[in-house]
N, C-alpha and C positions, 0 to 999 in steps of 0.2 A: 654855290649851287646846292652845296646841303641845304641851304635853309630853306630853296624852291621845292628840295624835295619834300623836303618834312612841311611844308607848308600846304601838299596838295594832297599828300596823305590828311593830313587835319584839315582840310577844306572839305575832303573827299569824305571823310569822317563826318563831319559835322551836316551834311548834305544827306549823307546814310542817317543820322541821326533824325534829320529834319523827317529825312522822308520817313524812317521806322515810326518817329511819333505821330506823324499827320495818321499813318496805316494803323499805328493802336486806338487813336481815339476813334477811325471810323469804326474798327470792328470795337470799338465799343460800347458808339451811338447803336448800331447795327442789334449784338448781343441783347441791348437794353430792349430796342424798340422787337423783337423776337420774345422777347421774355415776360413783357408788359403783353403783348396779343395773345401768348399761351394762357397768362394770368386771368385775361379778360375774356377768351375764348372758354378756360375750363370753370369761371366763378359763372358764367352765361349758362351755361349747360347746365352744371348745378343747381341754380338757381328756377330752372323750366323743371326741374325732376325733385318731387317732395322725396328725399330721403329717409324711407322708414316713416312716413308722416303718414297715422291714420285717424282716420275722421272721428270726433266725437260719438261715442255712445249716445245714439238716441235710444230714447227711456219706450222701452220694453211695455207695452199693452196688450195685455191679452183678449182676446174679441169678446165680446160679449155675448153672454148668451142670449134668451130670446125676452121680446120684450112684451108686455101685454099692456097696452093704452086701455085706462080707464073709461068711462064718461064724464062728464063735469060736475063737482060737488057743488052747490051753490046751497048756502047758509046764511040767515042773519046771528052776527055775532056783536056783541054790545062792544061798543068802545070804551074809554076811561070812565067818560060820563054818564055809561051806562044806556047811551043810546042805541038803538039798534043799527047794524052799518052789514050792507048786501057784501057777500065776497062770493065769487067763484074761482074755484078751484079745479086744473085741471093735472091729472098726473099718467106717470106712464111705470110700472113695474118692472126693473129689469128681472130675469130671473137666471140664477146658476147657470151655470152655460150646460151642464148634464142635466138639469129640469125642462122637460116637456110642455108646452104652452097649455095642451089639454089640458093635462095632469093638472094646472095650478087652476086651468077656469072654475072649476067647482068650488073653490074659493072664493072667487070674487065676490057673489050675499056678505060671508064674513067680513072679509076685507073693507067694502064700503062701508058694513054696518061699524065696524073699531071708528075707521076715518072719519065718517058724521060724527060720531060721539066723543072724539078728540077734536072736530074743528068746532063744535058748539061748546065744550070747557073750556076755548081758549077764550084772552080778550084778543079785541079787532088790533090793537096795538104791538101785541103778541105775533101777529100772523101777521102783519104789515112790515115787520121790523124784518130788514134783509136779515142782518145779525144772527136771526135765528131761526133761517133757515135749514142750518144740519142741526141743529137740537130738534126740528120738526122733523126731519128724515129718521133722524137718530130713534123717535120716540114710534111714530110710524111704524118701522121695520120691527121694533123690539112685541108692537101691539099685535102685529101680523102674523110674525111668530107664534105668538099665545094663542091665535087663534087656528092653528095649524099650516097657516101658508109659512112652509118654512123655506120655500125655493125663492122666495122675494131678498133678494139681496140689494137691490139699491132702486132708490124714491126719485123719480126722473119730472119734477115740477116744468110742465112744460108749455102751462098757461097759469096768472095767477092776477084775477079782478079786485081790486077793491073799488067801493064805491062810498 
């Protein structure tokens, strides 16, 4: 009869056994699948909220000050071969953003008279060429200057014909 007994004891054992392991691997599947939703619940959340993420620097433009549209220059200016070739030209003056529009009109005689006199020393080649177009700005501003429009800060080509 000992051996029934110790035999149900270790049955009994082994039954406990069975059962304790079937109960560990549920709380285990359990544990995992708890642990995977918290994972996937807080990288979700995360992932909707930029952390400390801020937007590129857009580049800084200060407004322009006021502008004064020309009239249209029109010139014959020779090409290579020395032919004559029609251009119209049409521009717009920005001026300093503390410069008054008045204040610069009194200028404008000067100013055309520099601009004819720089578009007929060029060749038609010369003015045709995109390339050198801020050499033309460049020279422009510096001729406008000389002649006292010093509120002309930038050459705003806003028509430009050749024929």
């Amino acid at each position: 009869m000992s051996e029934k007994k110790e035999d149900a004891p270790e049955g009994a054992k082994a039954e406990g056994g069975k059962k304790g392991g079937s109960s560990m691997v549920i709380v285990g599947v359990v544990l995992s699948a708890v642990l995977a939703g918290g994972a996937a619940y807080g990288g979700a959340r995360a992932a909707s909220k930029p952390a400390n993420h801020q937007e590129p620097e857009k580049p800084k433009f200060a407004p322009p000050g006021p502008t004064v549209p020309l009239e249209p220059f029109i010139a014959n200016i020779p090409d290579a071969e020395g032919k004559p070739r029609a251009i119209k030209l049409t521009i717009a003056i920005e001026l300093t953003r503390e410069s008054k529009e008045d204040d610069f009109k009194v200028f404008i005689p000067r100013v055309r008279d520099v601009t004819l006199a720089y578009l007929r020393s060029q060749t038609f080649d010369r003015i045709a060429d995109q390339e050198n177009t801020d050499a033309m700005r460049k020279e422009l501003i510096a001729r406008w200057h000389a002649v006292g429009a010093v509120a002309a800060s930038q050459v705003l080509i806003t028509d430009l014909i050749t024929q």
